[in-house]
C-alpha positions in Angstrom: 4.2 44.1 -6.5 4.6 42.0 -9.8 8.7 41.9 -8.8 8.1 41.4 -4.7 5.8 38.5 -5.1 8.3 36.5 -7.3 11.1 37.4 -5.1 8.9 36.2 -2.3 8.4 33.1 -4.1 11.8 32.1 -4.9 12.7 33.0 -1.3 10.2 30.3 -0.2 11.6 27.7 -2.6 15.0 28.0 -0.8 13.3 28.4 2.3 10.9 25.9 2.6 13.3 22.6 2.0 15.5 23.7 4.3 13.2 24.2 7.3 11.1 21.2 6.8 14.2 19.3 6.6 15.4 20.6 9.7 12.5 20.2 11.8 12.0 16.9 10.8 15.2 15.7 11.7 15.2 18.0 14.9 11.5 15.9 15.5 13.4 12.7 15.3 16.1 13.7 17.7 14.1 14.9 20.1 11.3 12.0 20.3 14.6 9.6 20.1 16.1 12.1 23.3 12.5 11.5 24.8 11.8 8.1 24.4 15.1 6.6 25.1 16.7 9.2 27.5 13.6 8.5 29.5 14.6 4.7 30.1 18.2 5.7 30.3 17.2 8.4 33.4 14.9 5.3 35.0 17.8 2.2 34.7 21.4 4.4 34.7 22.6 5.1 38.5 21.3 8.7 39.7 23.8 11.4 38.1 24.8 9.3 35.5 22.9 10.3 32.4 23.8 13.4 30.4 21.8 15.4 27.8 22.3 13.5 24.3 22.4 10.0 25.9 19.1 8.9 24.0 20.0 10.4 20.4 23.1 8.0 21.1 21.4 5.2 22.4 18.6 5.4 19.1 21.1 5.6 16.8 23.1 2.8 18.2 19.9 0.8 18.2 19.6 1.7 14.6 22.7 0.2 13.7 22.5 -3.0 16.0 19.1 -3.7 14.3 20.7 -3.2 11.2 23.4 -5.8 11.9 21.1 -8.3 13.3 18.9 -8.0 10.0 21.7 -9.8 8.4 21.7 -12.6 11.1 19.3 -15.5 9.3 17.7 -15.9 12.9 16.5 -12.7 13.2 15.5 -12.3 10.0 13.1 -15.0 10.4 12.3 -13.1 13.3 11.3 -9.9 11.7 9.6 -12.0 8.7 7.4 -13.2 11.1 6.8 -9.4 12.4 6.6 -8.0 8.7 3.6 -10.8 7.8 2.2 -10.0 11.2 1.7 -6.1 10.2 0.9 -7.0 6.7 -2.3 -9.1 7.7 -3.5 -5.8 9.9 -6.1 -3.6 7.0 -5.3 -0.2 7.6 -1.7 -0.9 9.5 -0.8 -2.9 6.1 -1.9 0.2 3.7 0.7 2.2 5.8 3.3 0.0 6.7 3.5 -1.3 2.9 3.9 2.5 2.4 7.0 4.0 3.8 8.8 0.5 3.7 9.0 1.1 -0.4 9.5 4.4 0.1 12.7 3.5 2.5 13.6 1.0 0.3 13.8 3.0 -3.0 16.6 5.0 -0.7 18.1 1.9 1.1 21.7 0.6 -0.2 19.8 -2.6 -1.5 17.3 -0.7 -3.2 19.9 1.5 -5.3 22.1 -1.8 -5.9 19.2 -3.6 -7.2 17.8 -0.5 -9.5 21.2 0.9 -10.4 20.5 0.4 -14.1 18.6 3.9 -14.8 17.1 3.6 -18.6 14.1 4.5 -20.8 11.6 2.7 -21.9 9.3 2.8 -24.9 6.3 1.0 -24.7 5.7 -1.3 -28.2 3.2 0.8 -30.2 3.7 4.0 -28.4 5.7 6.9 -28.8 6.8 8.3 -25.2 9.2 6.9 -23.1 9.3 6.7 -19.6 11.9 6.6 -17.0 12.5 3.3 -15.1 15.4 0.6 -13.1 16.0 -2.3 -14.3 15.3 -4.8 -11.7 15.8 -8.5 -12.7 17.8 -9.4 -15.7 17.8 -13.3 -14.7 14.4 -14.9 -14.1 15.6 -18.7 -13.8 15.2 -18.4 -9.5 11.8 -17.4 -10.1 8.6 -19.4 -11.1 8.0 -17.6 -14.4 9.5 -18.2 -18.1 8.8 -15.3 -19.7 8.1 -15.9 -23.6 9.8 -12.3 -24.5 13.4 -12.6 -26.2 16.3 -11.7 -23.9 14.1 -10.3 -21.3 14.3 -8.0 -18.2 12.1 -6.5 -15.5 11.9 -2.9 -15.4 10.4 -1.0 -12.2 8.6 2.7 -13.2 8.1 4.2 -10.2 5.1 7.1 -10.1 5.3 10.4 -9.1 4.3 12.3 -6.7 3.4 8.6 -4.5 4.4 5.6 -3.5 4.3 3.2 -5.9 5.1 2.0 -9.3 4.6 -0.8 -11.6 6.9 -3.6 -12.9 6.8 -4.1 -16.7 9.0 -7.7 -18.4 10.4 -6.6 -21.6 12.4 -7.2 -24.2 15.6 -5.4 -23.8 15.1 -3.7 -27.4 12.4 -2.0 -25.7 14.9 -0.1 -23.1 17.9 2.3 -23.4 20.1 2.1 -20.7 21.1 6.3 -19.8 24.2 7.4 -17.6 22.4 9.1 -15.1 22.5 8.2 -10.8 19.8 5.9 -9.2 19.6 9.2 -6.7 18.6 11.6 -9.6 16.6 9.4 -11.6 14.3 8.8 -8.9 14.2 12.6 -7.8 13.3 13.3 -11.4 10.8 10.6 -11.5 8.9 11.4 -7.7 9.1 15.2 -8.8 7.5 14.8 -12.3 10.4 16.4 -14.0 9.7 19.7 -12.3 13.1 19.4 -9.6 15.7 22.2 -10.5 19.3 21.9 -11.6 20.8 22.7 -8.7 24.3 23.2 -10.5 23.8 25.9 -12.4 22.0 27.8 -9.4 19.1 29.0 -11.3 16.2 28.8 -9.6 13.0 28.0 -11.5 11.1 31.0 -12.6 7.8 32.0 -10.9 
């Protein structure tokens, strides 16, 4: 029973991912198929939708709302949104939320933490993972006293979140490792697998 229940176990760690990552996409195609292929059936001439029209239509949306973000109009526009959602209580817990969670994952977000180091807190002896995230504070209203400083993000794990520590640069060593691994290792508390070597971890 011993040998069945860690094979069971291992089979659910391969399991698992995979199905909740399928049915969370299939659950975004489907509402998208829903929601949109509804308005498509009410304004398109009878006969001329076809299965799949609102998957293409959301993800066209997508994109066209990704262009227009880098239009300065409209992204006064969805400023004006953003602040509106952020003065809401309970909206503003959730909101605030997922948009750091996109934006860990979003092209910016990597391009703006793409420096993965370590960081050792003066007096302490463990290091920590973080992203460097400002090397350059003249734009900003600070002047921080630190020699040759730089803002480091340390994300937590396991939630959204983090805190932003200004250090000297002594105080970090820059590691060759991708923004995309980094912050799995980070989220996961250090527990994700290697998934090169195909082990899977024991049970």
């Amino acid at each position: 029973m011993n040998t069945l229940g860690k094979l069971f176990l291992k089979g659910l760690v391969v399991v698992i991912p995979a199905v909740l990552t399928m049915a969370i996409l299939w659950w975004l195609a489907k509402g998208a198929e829903q929601w949109l292929g509804g308005l498509l059936i009410r304004f398109l001439p009878h006969g001329w939708y076809v299965p799949g029209m609102g998957l293409i239509a959301a993800l066209a949306t997508t994109v066209l709302i990704g262009l227009l973000s880098q239009v300065l109009l409209f992204q006064k526009l969805f400023s004006l949104g953003e602040d509106l959602l952020n003065r809401l209580p309970l909206v503003k817990t959730i909101y605030s939320a997922i948009r750091d969670l996109i934006d860990y994952f979003s092209p910016d977000g990597k391009q703006a933490m793409s420096k993965v180091v370590l960081v050792r807190i003066p007096g302490q002896q463990f290091e920590q993972i973080g992203f460097v995230t400002r090397e350059d504070f003249r734009p900003l209203s600070i002047e921080p006293t630190l020699e040759d400083p730089v803002a480091v993000y340390l994300p937590f794990s396991y939630q959204i979140g983090g805190y932003t520590l200004i250090l000297p640069r002594s105080c970090i060593t820059p590691i060759d490792m991708p923004f995309e691994q980094a912050m799995k290792l980070v989220l996961t508390g250090a527990i994700t697998r290697n998934r090169e070597d195909g082990q899977l971890p024991d049970a």
